[in-house]
Structure formats: structure tokens, C-alpha cells
C-alpha positions as CSV (number, residue, x, y, z in Angstrom):
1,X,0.0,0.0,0.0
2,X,1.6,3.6,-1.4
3,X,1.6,5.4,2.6
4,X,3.1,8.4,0.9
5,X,0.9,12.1,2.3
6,X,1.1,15.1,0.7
7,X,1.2,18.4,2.8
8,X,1.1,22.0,2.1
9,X,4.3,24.0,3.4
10,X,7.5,25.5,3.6
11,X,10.8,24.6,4.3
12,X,12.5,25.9,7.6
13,X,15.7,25.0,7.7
14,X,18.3,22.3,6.9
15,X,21.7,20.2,7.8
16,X,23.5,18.2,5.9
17,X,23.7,14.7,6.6
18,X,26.1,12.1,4.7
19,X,27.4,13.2,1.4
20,X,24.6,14.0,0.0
21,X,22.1,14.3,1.7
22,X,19.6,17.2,3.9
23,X,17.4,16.5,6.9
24,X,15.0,19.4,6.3
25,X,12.5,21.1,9.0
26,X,9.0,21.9,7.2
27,X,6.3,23.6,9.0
28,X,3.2,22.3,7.2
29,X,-1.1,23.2,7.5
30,X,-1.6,19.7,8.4
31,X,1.2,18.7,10.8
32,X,2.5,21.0,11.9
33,X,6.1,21.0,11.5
34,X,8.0,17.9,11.6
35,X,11.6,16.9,9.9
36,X,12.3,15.3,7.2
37,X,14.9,13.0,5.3
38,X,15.8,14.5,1.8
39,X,18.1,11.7,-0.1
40,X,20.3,13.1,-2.7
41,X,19.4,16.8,-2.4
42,X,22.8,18.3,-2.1
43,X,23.4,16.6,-5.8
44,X,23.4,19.2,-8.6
45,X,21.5,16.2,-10.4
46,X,18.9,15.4,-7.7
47,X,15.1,15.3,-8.3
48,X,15.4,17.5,-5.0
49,X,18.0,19.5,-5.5
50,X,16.9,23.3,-5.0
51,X,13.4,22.3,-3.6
52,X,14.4,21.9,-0.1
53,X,16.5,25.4,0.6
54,X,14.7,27.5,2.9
55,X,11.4,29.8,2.1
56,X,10.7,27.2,-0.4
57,X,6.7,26.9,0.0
58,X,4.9,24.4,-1.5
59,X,3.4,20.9,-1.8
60,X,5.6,18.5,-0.2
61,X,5.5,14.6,-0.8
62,X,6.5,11.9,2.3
63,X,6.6,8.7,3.3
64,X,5.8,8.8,7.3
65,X,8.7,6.6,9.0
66,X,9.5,5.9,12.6
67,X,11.1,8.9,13.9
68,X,10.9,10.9,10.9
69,X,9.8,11.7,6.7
70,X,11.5,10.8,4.0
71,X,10.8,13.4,1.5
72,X,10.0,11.7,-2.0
73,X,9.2,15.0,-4.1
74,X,7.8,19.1,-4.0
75,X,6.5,21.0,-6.4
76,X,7.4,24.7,-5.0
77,X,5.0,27.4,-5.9
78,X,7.3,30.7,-4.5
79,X,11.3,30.3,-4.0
80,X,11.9,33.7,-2.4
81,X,14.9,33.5,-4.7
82,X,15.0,37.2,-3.8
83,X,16.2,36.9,-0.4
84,X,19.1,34.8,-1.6
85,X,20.6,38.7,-3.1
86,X,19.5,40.9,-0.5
87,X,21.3,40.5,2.9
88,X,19.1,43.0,4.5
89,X,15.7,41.3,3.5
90,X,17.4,37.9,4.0
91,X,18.3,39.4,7.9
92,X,14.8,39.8,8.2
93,X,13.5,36.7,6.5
94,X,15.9,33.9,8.3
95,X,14.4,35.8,11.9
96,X,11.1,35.0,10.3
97,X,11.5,31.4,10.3
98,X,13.9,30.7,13.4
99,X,10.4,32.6,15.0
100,X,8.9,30.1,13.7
101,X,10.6,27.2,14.4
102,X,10.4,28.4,17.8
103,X,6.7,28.8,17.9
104,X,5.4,25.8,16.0
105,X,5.5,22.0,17.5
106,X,4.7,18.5,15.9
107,X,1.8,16.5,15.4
108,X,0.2,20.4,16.1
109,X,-1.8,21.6,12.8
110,X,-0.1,25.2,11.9
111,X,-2.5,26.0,8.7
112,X,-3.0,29.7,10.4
113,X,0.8,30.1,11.3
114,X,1.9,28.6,7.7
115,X,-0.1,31.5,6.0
116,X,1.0,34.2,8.3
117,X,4.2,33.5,7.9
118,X,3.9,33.1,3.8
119,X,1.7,36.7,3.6
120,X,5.0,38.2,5.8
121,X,7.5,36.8,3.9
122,X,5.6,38.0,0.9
123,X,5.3,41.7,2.7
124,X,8.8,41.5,3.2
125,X,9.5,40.5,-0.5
126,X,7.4,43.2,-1.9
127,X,10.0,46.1,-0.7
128,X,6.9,49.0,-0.1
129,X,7.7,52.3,0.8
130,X,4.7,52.6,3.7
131,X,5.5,49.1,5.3
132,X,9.0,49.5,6.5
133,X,11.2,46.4,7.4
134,X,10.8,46.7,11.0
135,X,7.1,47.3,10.8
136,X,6.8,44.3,9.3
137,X,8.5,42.7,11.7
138,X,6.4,43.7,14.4
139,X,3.4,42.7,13.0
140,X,4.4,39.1,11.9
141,X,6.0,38.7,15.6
142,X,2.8,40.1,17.3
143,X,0.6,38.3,15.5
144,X,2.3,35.0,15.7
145,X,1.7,35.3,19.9
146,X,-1.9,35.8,18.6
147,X,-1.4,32.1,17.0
148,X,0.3,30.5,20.1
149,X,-2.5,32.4,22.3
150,X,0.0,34.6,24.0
151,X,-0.7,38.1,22.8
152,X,-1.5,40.3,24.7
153,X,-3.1,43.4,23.1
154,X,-3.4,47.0,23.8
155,X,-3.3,45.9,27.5
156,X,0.9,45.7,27.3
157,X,0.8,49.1,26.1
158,X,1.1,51.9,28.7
159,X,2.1,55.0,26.9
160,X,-0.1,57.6,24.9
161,X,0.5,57.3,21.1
162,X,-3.0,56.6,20.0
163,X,-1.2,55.4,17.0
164,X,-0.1,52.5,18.9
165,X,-3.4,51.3,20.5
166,X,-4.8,51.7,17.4
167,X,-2.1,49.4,15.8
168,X,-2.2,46.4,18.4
169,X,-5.9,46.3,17.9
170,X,-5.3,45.8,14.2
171,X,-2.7,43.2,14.7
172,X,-4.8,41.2,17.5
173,X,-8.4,41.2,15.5
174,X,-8.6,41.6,11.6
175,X,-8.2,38.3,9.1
176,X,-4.8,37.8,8.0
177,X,-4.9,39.1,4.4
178,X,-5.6,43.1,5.8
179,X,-2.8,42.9,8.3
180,X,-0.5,44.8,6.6
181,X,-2.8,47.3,5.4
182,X,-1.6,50.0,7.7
183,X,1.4,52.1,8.1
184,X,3.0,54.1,11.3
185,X,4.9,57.3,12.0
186,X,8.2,56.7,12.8
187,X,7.2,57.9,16.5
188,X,5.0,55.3,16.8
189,X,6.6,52.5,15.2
190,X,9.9,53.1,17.6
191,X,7.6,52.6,20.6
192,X,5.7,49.3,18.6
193,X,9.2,48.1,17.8
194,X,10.3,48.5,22.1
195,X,7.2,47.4,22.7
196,X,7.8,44.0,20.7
197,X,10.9,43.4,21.9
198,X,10.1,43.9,25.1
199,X,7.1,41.2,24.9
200,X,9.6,38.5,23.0
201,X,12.4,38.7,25.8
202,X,9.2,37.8,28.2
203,X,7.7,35.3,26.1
204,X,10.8,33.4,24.5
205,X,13.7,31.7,26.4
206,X,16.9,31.4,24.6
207,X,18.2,34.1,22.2
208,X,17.4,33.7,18.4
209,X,20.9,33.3,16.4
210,X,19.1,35.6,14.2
211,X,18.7,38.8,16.3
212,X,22.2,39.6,16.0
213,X,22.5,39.7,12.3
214,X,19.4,41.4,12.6
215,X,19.8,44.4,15.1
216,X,22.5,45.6,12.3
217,X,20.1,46.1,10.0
218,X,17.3,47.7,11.6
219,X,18.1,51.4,12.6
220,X,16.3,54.0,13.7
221,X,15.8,55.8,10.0
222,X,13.5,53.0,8.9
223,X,10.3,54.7,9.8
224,X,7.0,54.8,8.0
225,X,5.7,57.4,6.2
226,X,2.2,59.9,6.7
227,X,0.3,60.0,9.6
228,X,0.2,58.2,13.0
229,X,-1.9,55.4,11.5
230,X,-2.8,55.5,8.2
231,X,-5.2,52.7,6.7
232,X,-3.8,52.1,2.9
């Protein structure tokens, strides 16, 4: 009997293993994430070569073993080959999914985490003027404590930018595909951005290797642009 399943996803990370060979971390819709045995993927020649890098996102084919998947096939529907050129977007983007793999467990459907991290990555790709990196940022971290049932909203925010409040409702409440649909002064997003940080040193407990390729990115000149909240 073929046990092979086929699950919707993207790939996390990867190690090598052998000579040619990747174990590679998916998060998928319908398990979650789990790990996977990719034979022959480091091969130039391999039917996987190039389809188990990181950001792929796609349809992934398994056979369920033991302890882990061996991956048979993908068919990738977005490479974000563009992060691969762009150091700055890729700082951003490999923070993205070491959040992720922080966040997300096995056996643990993650259909709603899959596709906010996909729309963020997407955001991320897309290079807009009124959606700054670190915005973006923000938002995908803030709403991914809203998936693990751990945000808490406009209550963690003590100061007075209107802006703000206004912002973590937005975040906390509307459907995924109008999250980014707003932009911030660079007034307010500085106090979003503290306020995020603030929330991930309480909520996660080990530093991301990420942060520190990050932090020399992000600086203080990459604000948003009109008013304090401005719905696009």
C-alpha cells in the first residue's frame, strides 16, 4: 500500500547529513512542523536539489517513518529566490522562520501560522515604501503570539501614542490578508518596535541566532511614512 501524504508547506531550515544528503525542517497546514529525510538533495543532479533550501513553499511529498519523513518529491509554488541577493531582506527573513521554528510543534496543525508567515514573507518581499522592514517585523511577531495564544493586546501598552493602540488592535483582531494594510509614524513604530521586543524577551527563552545579524540592519531611520496610523 503507497503510505506516501502530501502536505502543504515551507521549508524551515536544513543540515547536511552524509554526502549528499539534507534533513529538512518543514512547518506544514496539516502537521505542523516535523523533519524530514531529503536523499540526494545536495546533488546538482537530484530530483530535490533546489526544492528543499529555505522559504521554499509548497506541496511536499512523504513517506511517514519511525522517527521521521523521507521526502520523495515538491512541487514549490514561491522560492523567495530574492532573499538569496538581499542580505538586508534575507536578515529579516531567516528571523522570520527561526520565529517560527520556535513557535510551532509536531503533530500540532499550523495552517494559520503557515499562512502568516507566507503573507509576511511576501510583505517582506514586496520592498513597499509605507510598510517598513521593522514594521513588518512587528506585526508578523505580534501576530504570531496571537497564534500560540499569548498576545496580549493593547493591555501591554502603557504609553499615549494613539497610533499604537490603534495598531495592536489591528494586529490582535482583523483576518490575515488586511494585516498589513496600515502604516506608522516613525514615532510610533519606535515605541511598537520596544514594545515588541520587550514582549519576545518575556515570552521566548533562549536568544534567536538571528537577532544579532538582525539588530545591524534595523536602525532608527526605517520609519513609515504619513500620519500616525494611516489605513492604505
Amino acid at each position: 500500500m503507497d503510505q506516501r501524504i502530501e502536505l502543504h508547506g515551507m521549508v524551515l531550515k536544513h543540515r547536511p547529513v552524509g554526502e549528499y544528503d539534507w534533513i529538512v525542517t518543514l512547518l506544514t497546514a496539516e502537521r505542523g512542523k516535523l523533519n524530514a529525510f531529503a536523499r540526494g538533495a545536495r546533488k546538482p543532479s537530484g530530483r530535490l536539489s533546489g526544492k528543499v533550501e529555505p522559504f521554499c513553499f509548497g506541496t511536499f511529498q512523504l513517506f511517514p517513518g519511525r522517527n521521521s519523513y523521507a521526502l520523495q518529491d515538491a512541487k514549490i509554488d514561491h522560492y523567495f529566490e530574492g532573499f538569496r541577493q538581499n542580505l538586508e531582506q534575507a536578515a529579516h527573513a531567516t528571523f522570520f522562520l527561526e520565529l517560527a521554528d520556535y513557535y510551532t510543534r509536531e503533530n500540532l496543525p499550523a495552517a494559520e501560522y503557515l499562512n502568516l508567515l507566507y503573507l509576511s514573507l511576501r510583505a517582506l518581499e514586496a520592498e513597499r515604501e509605507e510598510l517598513p522592514k521593522t514594521l513588518i517585523r512587528c506585526v508578523y511577531e505580534l501576530r504570531a503570539m496571537v497564534a500560540e495564544g499569548i498576545y496580549p493586546g493593547e493591555e501591554a501598552y502603557h504609553g499615549s501614542n494613539a497610533a499604537v493602540t490603534k495598531a495592536l488592535a489591528h494586529i490582535g483582531t482583523v483576518p490575515l490578508q488586511k494585516l498589513y494594510t496600515f502604516s506608522l509614524s516613525e514615532e510610533a513604530l519606535a515605541e511598537l518596535d520596544r514594545l515588541t521586543a520587550g514582549l519576545r524577551k518575556k515570552t521566548i527563552d533562549r536568544p534567536l541566532r538571528s537577532e544579532e545579524l538582525l539588530a545591524v540592519y534595523e536602525t532608527a531611520g526605517d520609519g513609515g511614512s504619513g500620519d500616525s496610523c494611516v489605513i492604505i
